[in-house]
MMTF fields as JSON, N, C-alpha, C and O atoms, coordinates in Angstrom:
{
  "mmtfVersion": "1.0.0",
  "mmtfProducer": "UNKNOWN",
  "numBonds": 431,
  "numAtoms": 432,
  "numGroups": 108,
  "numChains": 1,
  "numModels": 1,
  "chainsPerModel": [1],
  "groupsPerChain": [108],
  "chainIdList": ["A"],
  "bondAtomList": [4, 2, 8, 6, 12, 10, 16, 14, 20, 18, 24, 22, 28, 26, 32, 30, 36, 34, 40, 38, 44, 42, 48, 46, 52, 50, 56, 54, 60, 58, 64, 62, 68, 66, 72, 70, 76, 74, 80, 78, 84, 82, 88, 86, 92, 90, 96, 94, 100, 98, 104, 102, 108, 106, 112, 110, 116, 114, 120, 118, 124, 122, 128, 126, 132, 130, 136, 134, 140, 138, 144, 142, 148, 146, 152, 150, 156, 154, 160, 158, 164, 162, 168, 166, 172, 170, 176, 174, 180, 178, 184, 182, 188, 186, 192, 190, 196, 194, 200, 198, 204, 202, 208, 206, 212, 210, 216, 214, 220, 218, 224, 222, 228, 226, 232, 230, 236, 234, 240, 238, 244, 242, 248, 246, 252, 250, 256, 254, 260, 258, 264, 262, 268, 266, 272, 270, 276, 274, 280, 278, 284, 282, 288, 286, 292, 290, 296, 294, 300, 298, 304, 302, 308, 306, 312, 310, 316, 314, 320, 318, 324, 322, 328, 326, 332, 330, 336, 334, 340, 338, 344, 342, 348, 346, 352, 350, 356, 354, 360, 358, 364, 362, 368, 366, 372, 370, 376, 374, 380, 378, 384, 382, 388, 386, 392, 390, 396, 394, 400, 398, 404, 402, 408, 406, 412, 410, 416, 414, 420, 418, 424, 422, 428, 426],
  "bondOrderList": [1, 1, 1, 1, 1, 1, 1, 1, 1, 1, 1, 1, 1, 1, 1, 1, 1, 1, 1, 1, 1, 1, 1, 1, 1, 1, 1, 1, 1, 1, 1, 1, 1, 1, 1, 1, 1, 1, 1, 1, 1, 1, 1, 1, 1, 1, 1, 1, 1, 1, 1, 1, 1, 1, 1, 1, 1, 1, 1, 1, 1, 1, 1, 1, 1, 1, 1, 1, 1, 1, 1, 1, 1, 1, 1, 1, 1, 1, 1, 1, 1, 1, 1, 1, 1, 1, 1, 1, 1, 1, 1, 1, 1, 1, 1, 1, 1, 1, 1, 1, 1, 1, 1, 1, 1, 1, 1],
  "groupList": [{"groupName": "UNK", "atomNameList": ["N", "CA", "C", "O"], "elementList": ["N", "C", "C", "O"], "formalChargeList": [0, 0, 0, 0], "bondAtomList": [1, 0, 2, 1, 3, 2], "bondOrderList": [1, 1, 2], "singleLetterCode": "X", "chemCompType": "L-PEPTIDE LINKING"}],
  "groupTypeList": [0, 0, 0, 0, 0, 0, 0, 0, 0, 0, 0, 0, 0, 0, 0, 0, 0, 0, 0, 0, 0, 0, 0, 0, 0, 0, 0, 0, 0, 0, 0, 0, 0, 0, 0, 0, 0, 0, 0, 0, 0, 0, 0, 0, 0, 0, 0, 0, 0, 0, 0, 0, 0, 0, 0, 0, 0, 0, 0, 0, 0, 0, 0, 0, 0, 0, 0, 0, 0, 0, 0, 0, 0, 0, 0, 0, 0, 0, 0, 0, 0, 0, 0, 0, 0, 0, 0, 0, 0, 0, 0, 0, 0, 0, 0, 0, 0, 0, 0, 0, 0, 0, 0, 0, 0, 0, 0, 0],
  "groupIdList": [1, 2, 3, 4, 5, 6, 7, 8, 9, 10, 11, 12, 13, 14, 15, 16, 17, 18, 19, 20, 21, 22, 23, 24, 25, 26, 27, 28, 29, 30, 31, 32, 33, 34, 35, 36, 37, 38, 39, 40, 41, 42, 43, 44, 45, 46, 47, 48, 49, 50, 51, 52, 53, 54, 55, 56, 57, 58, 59, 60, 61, 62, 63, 64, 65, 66, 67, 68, 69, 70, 71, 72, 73, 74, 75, 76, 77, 78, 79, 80, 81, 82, 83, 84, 85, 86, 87, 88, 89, 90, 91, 92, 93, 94, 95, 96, 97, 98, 99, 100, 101, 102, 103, 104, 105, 106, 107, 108],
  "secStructList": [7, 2, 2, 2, 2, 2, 2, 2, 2, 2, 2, 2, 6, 6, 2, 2, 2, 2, 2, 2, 2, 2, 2, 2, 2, 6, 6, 7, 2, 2, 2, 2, 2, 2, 2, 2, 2, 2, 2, 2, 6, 6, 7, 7, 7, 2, 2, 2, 2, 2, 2, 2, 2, 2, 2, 2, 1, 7, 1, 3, 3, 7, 7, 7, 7, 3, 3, 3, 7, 1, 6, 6, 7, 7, 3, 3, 3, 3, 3, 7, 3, 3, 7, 6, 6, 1, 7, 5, 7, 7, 3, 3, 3, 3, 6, 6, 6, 7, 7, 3, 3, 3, 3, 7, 7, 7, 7, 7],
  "xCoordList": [20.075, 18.855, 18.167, 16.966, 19.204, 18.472, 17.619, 16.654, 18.065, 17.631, 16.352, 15.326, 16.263, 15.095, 14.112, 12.936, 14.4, 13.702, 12.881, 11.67, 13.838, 13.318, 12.379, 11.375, 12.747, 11.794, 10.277, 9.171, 10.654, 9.428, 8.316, 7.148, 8.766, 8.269, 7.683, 6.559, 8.356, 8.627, 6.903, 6.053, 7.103, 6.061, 4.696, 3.615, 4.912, 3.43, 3.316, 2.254, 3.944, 3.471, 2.847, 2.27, 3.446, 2.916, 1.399, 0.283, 1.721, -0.022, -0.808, -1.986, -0.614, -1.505, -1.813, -2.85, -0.441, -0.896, -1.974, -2.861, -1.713, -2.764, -4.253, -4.916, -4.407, -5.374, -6.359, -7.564, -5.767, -6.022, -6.435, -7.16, -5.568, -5.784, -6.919, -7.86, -7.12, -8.069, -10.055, -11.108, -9.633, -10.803, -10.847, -12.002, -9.972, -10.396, -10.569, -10.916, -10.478, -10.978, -12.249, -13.186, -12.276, -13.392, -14.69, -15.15, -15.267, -16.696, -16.842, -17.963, -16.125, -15.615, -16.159, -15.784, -16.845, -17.523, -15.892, -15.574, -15.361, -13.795, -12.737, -12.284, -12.559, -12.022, -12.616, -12.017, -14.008, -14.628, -14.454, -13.775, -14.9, -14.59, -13.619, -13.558, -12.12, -11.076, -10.692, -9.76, -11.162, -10.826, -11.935, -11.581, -13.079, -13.489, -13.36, -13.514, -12.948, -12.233, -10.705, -10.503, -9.932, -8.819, -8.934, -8.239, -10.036, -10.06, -10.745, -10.659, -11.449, -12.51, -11.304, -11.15, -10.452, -9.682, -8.162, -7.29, -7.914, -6.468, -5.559, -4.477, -6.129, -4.672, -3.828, -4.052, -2.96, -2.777, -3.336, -4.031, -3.425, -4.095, -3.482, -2.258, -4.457, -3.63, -2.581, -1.525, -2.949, -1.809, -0.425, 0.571, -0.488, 0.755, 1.003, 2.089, 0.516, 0.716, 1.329, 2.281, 0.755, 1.233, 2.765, 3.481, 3.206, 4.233, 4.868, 5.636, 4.829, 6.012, 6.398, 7.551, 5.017, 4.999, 6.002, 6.889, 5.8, 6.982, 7.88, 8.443, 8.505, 9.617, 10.181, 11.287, 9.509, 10.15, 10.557, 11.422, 9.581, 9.82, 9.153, 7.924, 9.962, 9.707, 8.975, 9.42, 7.757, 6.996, 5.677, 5.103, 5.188, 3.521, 2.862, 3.16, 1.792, 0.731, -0.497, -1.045, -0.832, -1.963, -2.954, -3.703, -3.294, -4.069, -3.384, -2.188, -4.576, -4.695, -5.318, -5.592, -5.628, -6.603, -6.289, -5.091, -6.803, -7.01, -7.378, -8.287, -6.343, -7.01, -6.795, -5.663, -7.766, -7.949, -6.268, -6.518, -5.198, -4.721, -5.346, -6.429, -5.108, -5.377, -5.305, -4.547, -6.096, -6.44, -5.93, -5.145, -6.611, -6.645, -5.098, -4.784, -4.374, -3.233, -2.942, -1.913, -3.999, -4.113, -4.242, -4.765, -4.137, -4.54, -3.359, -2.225, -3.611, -2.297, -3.014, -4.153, -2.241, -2.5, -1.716, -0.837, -2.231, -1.664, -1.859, -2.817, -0.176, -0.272, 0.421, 1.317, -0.251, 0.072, 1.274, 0.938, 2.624, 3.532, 4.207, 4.497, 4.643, 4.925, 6.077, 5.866, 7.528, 8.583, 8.846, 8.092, 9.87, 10.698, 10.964, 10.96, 11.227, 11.578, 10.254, 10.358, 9.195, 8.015, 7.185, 6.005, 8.148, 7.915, 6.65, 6.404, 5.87, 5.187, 5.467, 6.11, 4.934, 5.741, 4.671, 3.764, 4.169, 3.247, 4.086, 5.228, 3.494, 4.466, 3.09, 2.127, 3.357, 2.094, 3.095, 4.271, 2.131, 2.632, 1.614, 0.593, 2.495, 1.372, 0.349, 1.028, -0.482, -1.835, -1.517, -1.222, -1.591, -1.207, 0.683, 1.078, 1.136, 2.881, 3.053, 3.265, 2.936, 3.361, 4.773, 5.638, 4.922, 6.335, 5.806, 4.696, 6.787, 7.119, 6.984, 7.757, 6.288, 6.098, 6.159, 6.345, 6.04, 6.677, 6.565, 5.622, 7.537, 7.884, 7.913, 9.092, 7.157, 7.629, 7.184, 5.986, 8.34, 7.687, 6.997, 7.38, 5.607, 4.941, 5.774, 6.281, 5.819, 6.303, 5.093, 4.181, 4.668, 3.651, 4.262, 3.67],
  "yCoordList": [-9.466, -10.243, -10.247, -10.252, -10.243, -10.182, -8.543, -8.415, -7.639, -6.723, -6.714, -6.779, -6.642, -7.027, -7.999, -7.637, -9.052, -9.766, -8.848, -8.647, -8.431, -7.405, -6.714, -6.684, -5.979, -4.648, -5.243, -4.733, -6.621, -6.632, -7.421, -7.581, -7.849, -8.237, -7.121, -7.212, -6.117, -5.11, -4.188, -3.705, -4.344, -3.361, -4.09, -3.511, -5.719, -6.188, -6.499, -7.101, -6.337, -6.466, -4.49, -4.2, -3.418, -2.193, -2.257, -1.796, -2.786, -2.618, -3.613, -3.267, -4.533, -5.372, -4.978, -5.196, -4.058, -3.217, -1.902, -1.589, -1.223, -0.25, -0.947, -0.757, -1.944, -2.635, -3.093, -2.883, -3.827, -3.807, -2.887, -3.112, -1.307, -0.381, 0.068, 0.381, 0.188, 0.779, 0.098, 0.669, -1.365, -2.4, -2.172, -2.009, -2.103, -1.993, -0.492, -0.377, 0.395, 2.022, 2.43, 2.933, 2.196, 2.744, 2.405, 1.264, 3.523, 3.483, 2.875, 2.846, 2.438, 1.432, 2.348, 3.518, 1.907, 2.536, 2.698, 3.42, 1.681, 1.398, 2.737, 3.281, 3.017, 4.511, 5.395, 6.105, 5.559, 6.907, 6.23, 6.67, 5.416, 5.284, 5.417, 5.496, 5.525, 5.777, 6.439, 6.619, 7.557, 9.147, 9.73, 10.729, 9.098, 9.459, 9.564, 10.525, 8.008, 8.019, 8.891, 9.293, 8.96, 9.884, 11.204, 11.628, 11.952, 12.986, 13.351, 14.381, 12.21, 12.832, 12.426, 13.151, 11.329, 11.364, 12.142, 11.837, 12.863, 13.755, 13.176, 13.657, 12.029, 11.285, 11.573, 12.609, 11.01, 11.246, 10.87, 9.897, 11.041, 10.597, 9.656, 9.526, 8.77, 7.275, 7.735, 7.16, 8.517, 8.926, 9.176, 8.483, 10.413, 10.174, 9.334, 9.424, 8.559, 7.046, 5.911, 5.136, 6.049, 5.566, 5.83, 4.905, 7.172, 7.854, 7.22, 6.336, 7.378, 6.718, 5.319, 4.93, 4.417, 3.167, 2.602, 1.815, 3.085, 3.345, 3.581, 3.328, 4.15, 4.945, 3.796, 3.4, 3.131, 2.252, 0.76, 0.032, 0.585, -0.565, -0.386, -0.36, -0.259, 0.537, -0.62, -1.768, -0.189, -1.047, -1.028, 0.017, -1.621, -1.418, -1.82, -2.741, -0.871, -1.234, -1.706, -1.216, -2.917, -3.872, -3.452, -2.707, -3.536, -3.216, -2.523, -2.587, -1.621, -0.315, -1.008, -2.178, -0.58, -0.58, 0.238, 0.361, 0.648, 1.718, 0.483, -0.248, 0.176, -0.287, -0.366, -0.333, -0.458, 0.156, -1.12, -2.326, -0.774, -1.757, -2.118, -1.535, -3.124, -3.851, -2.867, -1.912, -3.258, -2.605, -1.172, -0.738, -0.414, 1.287, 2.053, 3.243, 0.935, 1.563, 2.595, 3.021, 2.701, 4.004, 3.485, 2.385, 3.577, 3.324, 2.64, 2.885, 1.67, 1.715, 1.388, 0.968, 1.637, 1.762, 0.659, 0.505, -0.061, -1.382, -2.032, -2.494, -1.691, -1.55, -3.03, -3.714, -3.156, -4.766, -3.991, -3.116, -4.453, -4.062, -5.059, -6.039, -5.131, -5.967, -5.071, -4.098, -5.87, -5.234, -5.717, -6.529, -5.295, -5.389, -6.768, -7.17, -7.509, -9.139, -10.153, -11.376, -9.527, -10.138, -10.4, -10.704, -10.189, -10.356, -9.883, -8.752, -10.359, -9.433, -8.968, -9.627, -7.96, -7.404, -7.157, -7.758, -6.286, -5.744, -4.792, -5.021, -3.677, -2.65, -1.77, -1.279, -1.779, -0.804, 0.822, 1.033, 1.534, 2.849, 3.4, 3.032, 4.228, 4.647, 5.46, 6.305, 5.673, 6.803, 8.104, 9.101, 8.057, 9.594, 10.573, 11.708, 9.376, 9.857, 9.67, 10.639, 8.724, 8.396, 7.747, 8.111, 6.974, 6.456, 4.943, 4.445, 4.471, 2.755, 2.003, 2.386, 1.228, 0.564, -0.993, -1.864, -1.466, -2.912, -3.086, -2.559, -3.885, -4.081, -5.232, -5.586, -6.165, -7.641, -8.251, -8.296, -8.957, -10.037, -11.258, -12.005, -11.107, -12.009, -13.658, -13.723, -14.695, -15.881, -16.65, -16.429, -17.32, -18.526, -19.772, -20.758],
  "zCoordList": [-22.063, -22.102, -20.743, -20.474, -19.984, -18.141, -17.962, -17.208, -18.618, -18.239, -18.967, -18.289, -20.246, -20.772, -20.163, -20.125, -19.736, -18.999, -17.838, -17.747, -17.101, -15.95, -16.002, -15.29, -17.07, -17.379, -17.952, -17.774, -18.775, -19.271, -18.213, -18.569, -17.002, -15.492, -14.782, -14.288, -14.709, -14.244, -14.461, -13.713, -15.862, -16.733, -16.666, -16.557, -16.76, -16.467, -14.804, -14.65, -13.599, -12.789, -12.04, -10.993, -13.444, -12.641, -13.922, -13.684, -14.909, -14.989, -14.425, -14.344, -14.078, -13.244, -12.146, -11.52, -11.715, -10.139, -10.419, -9.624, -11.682, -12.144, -11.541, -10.521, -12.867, -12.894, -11.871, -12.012, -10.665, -9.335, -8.273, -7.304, -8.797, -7.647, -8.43, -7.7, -9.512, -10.262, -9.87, -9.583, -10.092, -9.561, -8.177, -7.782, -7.289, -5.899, -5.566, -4.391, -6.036, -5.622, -6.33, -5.711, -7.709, -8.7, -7.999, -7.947, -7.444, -6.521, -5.492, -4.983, -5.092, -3.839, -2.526, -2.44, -1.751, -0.733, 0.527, 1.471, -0.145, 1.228, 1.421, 2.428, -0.167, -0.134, 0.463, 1.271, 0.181, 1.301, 2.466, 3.393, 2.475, 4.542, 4.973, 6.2, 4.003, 4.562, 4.559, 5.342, 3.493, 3.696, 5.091, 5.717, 5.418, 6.183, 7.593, 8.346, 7.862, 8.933, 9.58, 10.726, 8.534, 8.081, 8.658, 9.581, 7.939, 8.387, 9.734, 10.403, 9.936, 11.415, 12.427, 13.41, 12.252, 13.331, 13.11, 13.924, 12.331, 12.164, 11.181, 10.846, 10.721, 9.942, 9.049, 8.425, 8.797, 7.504, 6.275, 6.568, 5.236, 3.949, 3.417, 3.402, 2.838, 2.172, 0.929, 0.664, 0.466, -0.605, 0.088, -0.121, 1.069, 2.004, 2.596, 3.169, 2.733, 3.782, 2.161, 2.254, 1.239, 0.402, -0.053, -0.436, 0.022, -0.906, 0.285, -0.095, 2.008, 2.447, 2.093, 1.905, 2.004, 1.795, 0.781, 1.11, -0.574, -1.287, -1.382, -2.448, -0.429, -0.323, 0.382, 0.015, 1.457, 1.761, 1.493, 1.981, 0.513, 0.01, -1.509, -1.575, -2.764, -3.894, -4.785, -4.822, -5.532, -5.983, -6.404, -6.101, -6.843, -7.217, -5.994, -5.233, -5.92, -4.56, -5.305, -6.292, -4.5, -5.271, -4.344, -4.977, -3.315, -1.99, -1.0, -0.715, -0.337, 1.007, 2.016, 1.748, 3.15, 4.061, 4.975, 5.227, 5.367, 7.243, 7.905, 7.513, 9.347, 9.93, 11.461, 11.944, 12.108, 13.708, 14.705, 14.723, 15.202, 15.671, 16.66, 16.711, 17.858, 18.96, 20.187, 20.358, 20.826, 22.226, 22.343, 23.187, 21.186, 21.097, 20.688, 20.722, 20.329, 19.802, 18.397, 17.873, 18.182, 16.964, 15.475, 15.65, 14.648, 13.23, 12.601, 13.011, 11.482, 10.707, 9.008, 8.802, 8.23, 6.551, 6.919, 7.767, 6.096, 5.583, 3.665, 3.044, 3.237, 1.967, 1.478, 1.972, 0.524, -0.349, -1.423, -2.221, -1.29, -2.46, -3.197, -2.51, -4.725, -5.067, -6.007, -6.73, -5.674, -6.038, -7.269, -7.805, -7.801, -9.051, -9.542, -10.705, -8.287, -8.506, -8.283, -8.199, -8.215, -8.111, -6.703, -6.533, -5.856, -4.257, -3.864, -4.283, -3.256, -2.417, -0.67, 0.147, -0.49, 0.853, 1.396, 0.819, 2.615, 3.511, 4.062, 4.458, 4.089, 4.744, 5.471, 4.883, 6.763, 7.728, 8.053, 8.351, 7.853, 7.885, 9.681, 10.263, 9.858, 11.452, 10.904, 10.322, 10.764, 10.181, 10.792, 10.133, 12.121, 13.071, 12.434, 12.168, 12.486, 12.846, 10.517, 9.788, 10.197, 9.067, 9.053, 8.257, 9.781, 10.324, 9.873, 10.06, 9.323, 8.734, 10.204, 11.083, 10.432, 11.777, 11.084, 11.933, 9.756, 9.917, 8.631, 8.04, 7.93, 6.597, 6.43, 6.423, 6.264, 5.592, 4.642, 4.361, 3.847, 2.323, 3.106, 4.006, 2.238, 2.148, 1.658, 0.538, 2.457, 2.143, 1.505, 2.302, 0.643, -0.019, 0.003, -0.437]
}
């Protein structure tokens, strides 16, 4: 019964994550600016910045962003994930390197 439980959590928090990535990309001026920025400065691509994101902390991604760090320290993707047990996490990927630079669940 627990597992069932799981799965059926499981299954509505990855279409709700569909749902979400779908509303926040579909014509969204934010995606081009972030492929744009991406490429004029060398980066990596949010999809690869994504697949590590995942990798490191496995889960539906609700929200992306590119974003510039503090006093010229280089770029970071910053991905909204929400795991298996309902958690939400933040996990920043480096844009240049693609290296996990900080992983943490969101507390409410």
């Amino acid at each position: 019964m627990k597992n069932t439980m799981i799965r059926h959590v499981v299954a509505a928090i990855a279409a709700m994550g569909m749902y979400v990535s779908c509303a926040a990309y579909a014509g969204d001026d934010d995606l081009k600016e972030m492929e744009s920025i991406s490429k004029g400065l060398g980066l990596i691509t949010r999809e690869e910045a994504k697949a590590k994101a995942l990798a490191a902390k496995p889960g539906v991604v609700t929200d992306a962003e590119l974003d510039d760090r503090d006093f010229g320290k280089g770029w970071d993707y910053e991905f909204e994930i929400v795991d298996a047990d309902g958690h939400e996490w933040e996990v920043y990927i480096d844009a240049k390197t693609g290296e996990v630079r900080k992983t943490s669940r969101e507390w409410f």
